[in-house]
N, C-alpha and C positions, 0 to 999 in steps of 0.2 A: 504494500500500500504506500503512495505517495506519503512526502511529509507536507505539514499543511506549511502554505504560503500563502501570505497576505495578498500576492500578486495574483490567485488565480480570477477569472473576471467567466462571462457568459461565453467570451471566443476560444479560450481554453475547453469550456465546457461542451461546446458544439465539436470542437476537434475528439474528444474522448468519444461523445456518441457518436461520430462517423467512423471511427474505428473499430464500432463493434462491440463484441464484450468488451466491457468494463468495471475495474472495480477501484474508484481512488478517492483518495483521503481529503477530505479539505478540510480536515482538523478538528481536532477534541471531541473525536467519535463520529462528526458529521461527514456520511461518505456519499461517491456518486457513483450508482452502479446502474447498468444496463447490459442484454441480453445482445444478442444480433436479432431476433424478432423483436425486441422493443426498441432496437436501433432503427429498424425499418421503420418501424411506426414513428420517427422520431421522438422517442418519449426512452425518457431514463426515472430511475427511485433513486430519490431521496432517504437512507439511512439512517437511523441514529445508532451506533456500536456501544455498549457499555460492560460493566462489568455490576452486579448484583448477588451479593450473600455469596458471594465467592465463587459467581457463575457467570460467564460470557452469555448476554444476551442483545438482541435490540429490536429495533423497533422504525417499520416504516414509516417514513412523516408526509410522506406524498408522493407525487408526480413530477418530474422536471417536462416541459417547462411550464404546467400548471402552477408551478411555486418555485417562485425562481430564486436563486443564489442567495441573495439579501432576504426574504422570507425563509427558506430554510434554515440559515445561521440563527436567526430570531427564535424561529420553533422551537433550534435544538438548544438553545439557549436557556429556553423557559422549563425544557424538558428536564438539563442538565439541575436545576433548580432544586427540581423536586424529588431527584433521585437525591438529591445531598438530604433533602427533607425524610429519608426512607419510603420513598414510592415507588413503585415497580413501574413507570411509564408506560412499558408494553404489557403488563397485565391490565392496567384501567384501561388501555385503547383496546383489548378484549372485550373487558366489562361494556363500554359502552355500545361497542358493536352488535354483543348477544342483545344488550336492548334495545336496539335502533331496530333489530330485525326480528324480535319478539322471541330470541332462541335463548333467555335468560335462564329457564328449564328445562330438565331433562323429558318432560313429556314433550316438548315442544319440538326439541332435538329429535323424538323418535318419530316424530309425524312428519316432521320435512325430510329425514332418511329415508322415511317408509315412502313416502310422497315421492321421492325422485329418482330411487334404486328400485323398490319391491314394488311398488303399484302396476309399472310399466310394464316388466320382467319375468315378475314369477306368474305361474299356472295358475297358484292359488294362493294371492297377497292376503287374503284373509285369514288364513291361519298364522302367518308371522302377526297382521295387526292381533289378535287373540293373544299372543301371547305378549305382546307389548299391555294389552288392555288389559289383560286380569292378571300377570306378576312382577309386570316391570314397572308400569305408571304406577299399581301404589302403594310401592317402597320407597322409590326415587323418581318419581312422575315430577315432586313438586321440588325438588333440591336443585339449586343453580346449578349449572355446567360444571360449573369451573369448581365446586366444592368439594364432587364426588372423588371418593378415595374408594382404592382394595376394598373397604371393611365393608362399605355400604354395597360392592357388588355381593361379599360373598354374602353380606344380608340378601338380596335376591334370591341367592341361587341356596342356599338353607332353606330358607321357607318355601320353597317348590320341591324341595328334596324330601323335607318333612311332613310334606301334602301328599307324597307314594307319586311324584309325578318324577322319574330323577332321566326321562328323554326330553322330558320338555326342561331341564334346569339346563340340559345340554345344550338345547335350540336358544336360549334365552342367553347363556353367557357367548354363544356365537355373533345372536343379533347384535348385543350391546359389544361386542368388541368393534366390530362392522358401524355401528353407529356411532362411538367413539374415535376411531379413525376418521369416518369423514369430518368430524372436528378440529381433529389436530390437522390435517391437510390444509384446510381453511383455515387454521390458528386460532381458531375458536378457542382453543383451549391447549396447554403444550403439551402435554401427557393422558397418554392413552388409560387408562385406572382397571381397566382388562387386560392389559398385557401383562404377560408371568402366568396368568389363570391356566390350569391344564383342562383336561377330561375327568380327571381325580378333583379334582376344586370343586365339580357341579354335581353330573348324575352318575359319572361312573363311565366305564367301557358298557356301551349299550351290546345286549344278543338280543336272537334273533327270538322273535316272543314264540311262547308254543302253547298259549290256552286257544282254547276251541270250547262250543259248546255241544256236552252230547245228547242224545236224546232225552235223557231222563232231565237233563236242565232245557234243554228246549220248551219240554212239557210245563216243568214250572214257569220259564217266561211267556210262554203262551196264556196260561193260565193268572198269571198274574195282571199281565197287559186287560183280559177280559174284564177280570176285578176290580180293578184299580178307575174309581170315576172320573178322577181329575188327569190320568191319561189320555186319551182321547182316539178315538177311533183313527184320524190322519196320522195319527205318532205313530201307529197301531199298522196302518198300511205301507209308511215308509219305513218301519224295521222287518217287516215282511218284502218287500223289495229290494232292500240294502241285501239282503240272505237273497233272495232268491236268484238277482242279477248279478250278484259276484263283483260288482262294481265298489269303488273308490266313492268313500261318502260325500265330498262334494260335486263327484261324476254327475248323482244322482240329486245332491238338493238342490244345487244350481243348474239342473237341466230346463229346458225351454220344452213346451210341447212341441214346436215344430220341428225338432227331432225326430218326432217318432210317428212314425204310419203304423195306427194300431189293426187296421185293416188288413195289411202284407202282414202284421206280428213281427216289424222292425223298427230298431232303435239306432239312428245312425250318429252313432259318436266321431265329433271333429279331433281333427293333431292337433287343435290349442285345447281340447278341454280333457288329453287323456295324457296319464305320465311318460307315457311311451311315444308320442309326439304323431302317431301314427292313426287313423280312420280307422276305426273298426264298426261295422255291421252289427249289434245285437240280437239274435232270434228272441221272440216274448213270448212263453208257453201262453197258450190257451187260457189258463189260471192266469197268469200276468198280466193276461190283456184285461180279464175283469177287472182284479185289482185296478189298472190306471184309470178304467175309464170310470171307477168310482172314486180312485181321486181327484179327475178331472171335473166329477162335481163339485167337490171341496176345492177346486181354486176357481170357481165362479165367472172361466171364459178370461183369467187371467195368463200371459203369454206363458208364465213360469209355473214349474209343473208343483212345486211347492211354493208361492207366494210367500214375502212376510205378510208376519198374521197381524204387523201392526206399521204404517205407514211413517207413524210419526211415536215419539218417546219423549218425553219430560228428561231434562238433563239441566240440575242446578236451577229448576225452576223456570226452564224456558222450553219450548217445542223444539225439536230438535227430528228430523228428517233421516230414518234409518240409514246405512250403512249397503245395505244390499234390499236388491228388490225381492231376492228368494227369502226362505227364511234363513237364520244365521247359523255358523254352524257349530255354536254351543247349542240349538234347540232341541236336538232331539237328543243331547248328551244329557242336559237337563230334564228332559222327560223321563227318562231311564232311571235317572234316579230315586224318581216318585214310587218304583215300584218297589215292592217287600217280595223281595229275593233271599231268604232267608233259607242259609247252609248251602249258598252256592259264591263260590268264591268268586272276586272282584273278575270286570272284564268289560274291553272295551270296545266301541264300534269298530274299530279294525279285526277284532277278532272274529265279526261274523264272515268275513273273507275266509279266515282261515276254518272257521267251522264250516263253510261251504265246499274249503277246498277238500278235508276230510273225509266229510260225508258224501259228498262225490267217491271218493277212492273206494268205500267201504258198499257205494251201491253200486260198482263196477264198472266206474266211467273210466273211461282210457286216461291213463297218465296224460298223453299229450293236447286230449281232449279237453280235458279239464286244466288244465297250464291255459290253453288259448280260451276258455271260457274265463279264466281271471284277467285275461288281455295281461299276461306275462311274455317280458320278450323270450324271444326265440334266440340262444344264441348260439355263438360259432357259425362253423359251415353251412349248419342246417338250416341258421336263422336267416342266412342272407339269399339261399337257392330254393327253399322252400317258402311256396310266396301263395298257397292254397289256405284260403281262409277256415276251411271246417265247417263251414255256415250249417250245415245237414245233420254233421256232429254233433255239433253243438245246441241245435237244437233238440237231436233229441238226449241231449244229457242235461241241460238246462231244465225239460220237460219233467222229464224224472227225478231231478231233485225237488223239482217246485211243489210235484205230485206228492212228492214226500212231505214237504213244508205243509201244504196242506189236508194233510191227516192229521197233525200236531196242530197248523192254530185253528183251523176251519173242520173240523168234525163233523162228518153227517149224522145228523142225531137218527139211534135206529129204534125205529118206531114198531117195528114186528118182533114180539120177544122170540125166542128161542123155544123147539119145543118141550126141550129137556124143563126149563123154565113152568110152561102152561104147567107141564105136568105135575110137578114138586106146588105150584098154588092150588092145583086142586083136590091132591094130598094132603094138604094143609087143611083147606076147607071142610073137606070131610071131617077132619081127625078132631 
């Protein structure tokens, strides 16, 4: 770096930007630096270099030549002030920034990361905001940026651990590392307060889950679903569907009717709305087409095959416009709960995949019939030359599971006793 001279002036200054990068001293910290793209643009930064608690840091003052020579020295004059006063210069021009742009908190921060990384991007941004919404916002929703330390993520990711959720403390210290980084990038803030965290810090080295449910708990949740009043018959049809179509739970909440031609008995899934990025054709047994088209009363000529069941929500005392137009997809997690399940061990919507895929195995469906009825890829050699969809298969293996499904929730009540039956009543009657 140059040493500072009194003589430098704005023609020294224009000779530095036309040379490209840049980096020199005009003294007592005040420096003048430019890019070779900000040289083209004719525009250089203005510097301030200092040292602080025994740390090299500084702090941008502007734009050359938005703020030229004689206004820079000024700046860094007033800056140099307040550093002898113990003020961190480049921490308050943080502070003021997060408030000028309304990103003072950490909820704030995860709406405009969510808003400009995961909205765009992911398949299903709704299950990242879920988990921003129900463990991240509020622990540290309401704490400044710039406050959060180590102690308050591993508060996070504790209290989701201690809730039996320890995949989601996983997805949670991921998000916030990823939202934390876009701050430090933008100096939002210097330090990442996630970095050092492992897979040991949150939920653990996640495996591969292995509950399923079997017939004798099918029985009970069948039976419970019927019982239970403040269940409700739709919650009732979309966990009968979730099992039957072997689909991914938001496959099916945020489906559209125009999807599906129940007339042909097909459900044609888009490459943006399946994990596999790929079309697939659904067959819908016979049984499944009832089902829809009694759900299709229950969304009242609405596009979406599960509408929300509420347009608008009170939030803080004001109306507030939901989030999604289907319904959300805590709702049918929160249904499930309602029910008295009792002596059947915890389990969650994704496990009725795997009790589908199960039960498939055990009623004889082909291995690979049943793989392409989960719309599981195909891989290796096979996956990429074998390009025959099964649709015939699959149908009739789809058929016979559902046929199964409905022995267990839908039972034909039988109305002609048996005549071993007659006979034992009117041995009785005699006797």
């Amino acid at each position: 770096m140059a040493e500072y001279s009194k003589t430098v002036t704005d023609k020294h200054l224009r000779a530095w930007l036309n040379s490209g990068d840049t980096d020199k001293g005009v003294g007592d910290g005040l420096t003048f630096v430019s890019s070779k793209w900000s040289a083209e643009q004719g525009k250089a930064s203005w510097i301030l270099r200092y040292r602080f608690g025994g740390r090299s840091k500084e702090k941008v003052i502007g734009r050359y030549p938005d703020i030229s020579l004689k206004e820079a020295r000024e700046l860094a004059r007033k800056d140099r002030a307040l550093i002898q006063q113990g003020q961190d210069v480049s921490a308050l021009k943080r502070q003021e920034r997060l408030k000028a742009i309304d990103l003072h908190k950490v909820g704030a921060l995860a709406d405009i990361w969510h808003e400009r990384y995961i909205k765009s991007s992911y398949k299903h941004p709704e299950v990242v905001e879920r988990v921003i919404r129900l463990h991240i916002k509020p622990v540290i929703g309401s704490l400044p940026v710039e406050e959060v330390r180590p102690v308050h993520i591993d508060k996070v990711l504790t209290k989701i651990v201690e809730g039996g959720a320890p995949t989601v403390a996983n997805d949670a210290m991921r998000y916030m590392f990823r939202m934390f980084h876009f701050a430090v990038k933008r100096k939002w803030v210097e330090s990442n307060p996630v970095y050092g965290f492992e897979i040991s810090d949150a939920g653990g080295t996640e495996r591969n889950g292995t509950r399923w449910l079997r017939k004798e708990e099918l029985d009970v949740l069948a039976k419970s679903m019927h019982e239970t009043p403040n269940f409700g018959r739709i919650n009732e049809l979309a966990t009968l569907l979730l099992l039957a179509l072997c689909v991914r739970k938001m496959e099916l909440l945020s489906a559209q009717w125009s999807e599906f031609d129940l007339e042909r008995g097909i459900w044609r899934l888009r490459p943006t709305r399946t994990k596999t990025n790929v079309e697939i054709e659904i067959p819908l047994a016979p049984i499944v087409v009832i089902w829809l088209k009694e759900v299709r009363v229950f969304a009242c000529g609405h596009t979406h095959v599960f509408p929300a069941r509420r347009l608008i929500h009170m939030k803080n005392g004001k109306p507030r416009k939901n989030r999604f137009e289907h319904i959300s997809p805590d709702t049918l997690n929160v249904a499930l709960k309602r029910l008295s399940l009792d002596g059947m061990d915890h389990f969650t919507v994704h496990d009725m995949r795997r009790t589908a895929r199960t039960h498939m195995a055990a009623l004889g469906v082909d291995r690979f019939v049943a793989e392409r009825s989960l719309n599981h890829k195909v891989r290796d050699v096979e996956g990429v030359y074998n390009q025959y969809d099964y649709f015939k298969e699959r149908l009739k293996a789809l058929n016979v599971w559902a046929t199964f499904l409905e022995s267990i929730f839908c039972p034909q009540p039988n109305l002609e006793p048996q005549a071993d039956n007659v006979i034992t009543v009117q041995a009785t009657e005699v006797a």
